[in-house]
C-alpha positions as CSV (number, residue, x, y, z in Angstrom):
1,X,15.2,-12.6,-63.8
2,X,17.4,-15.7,-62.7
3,X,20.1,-17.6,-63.9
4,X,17.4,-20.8,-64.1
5,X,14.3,-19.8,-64.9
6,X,11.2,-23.3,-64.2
7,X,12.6,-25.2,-67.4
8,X,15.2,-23.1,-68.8
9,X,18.5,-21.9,-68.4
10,X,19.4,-18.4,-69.0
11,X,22.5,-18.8,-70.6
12,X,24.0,-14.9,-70.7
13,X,23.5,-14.9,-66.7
14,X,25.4,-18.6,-67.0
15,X,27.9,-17.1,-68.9
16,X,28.7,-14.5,-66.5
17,X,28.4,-16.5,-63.7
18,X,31.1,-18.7,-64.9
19,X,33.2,-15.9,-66.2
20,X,33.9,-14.5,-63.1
21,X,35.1,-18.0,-61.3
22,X,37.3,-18.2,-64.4
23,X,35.6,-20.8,-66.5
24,X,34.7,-19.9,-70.8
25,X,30.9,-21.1,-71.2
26,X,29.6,-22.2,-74.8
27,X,27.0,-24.7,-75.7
28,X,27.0,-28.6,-77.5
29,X,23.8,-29.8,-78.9
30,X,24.2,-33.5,-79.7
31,X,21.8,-35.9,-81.4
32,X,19.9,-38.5,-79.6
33,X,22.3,-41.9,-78.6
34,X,25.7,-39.5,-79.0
35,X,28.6,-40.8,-76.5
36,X,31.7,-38.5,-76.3
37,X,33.5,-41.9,-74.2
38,X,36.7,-41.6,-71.7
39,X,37.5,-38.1,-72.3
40,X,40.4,-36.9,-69.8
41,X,41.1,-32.3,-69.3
42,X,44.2,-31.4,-67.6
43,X,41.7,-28.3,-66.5
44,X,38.3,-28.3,-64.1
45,X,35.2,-28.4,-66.7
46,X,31.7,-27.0,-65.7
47,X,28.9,-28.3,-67.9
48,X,24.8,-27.9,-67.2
49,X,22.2,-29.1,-69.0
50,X,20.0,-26.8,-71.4
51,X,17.4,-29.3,-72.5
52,X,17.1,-32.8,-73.1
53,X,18.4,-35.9,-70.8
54,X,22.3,-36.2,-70.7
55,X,24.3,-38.3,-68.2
56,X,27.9,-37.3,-67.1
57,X,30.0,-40.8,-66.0
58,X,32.8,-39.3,-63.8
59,X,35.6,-41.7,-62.7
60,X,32.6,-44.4,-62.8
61,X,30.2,-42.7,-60.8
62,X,27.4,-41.7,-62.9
63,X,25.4,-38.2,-62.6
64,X,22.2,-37.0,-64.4
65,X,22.1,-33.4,-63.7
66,X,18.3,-31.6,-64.0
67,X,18.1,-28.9,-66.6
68,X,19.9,-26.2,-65.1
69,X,22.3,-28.2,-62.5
70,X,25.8,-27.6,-62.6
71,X,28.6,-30.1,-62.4
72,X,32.0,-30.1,-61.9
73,X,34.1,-32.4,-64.3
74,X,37.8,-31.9,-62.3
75,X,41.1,-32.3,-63.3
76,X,42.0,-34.8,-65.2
77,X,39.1,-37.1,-64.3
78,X,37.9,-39.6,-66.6
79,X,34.9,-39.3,-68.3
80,X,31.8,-40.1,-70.3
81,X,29.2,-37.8,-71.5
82,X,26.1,-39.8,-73.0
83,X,22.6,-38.0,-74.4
84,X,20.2,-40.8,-73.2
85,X,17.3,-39.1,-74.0
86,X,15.0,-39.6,-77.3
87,X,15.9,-36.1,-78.4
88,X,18.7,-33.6,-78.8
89,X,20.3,-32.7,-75.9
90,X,21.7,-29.2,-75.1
91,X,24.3,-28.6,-72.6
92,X,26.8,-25.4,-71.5
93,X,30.3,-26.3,-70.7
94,X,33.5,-24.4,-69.4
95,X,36.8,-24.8,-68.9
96,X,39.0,-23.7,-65.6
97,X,41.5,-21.0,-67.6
């Protein structure tokens, strides 16, 4: 069995995964039309989306990862995370110890 599974993320094998690259992994459910805006980490940040539709605006370039993509949020870049779906969103992120 895979990390990403057709539709799901396995999120122990995630978890690992990130572990060993040195990155913590826990999950952030947010409500339909949440914005966490301009958010700046002195740390890389990993984050992958579980379920729903969530966009990641990174120094103004905007990603929408599939379920199961992983992203890199580095250093001390500025950004947005918005759940632009019509449900709750569900998404793993990490931070660079």
């Amino acid at each position: 069995m895979g990390s990403v599974m057709q539709g799901s993320v396995d999120q122990q094998s995630v978890a690992a995964s990130w572990r060993k690259r040195g990155f913590s992994c826990a999950l952030w459910v947010d409500p339909p039309g949440q914005v966490w805006a301009d958010y700046v980490h002195e740390v890389d940040e990993l984050v992958m989306v579980v379920a729903g539709e969530v966009e990641f605006e990174i120094d103004g370039v905007t990603h929408r990862p599939e379920v199961g993509e992983e992203l890199l949020i580095p250093a001390r870049a500025r950004h947005t995370v918005r759940n632009v779906g019509g449900t709750e969103s569900r998404w793993l992120y990490g931070y660079g110890r």
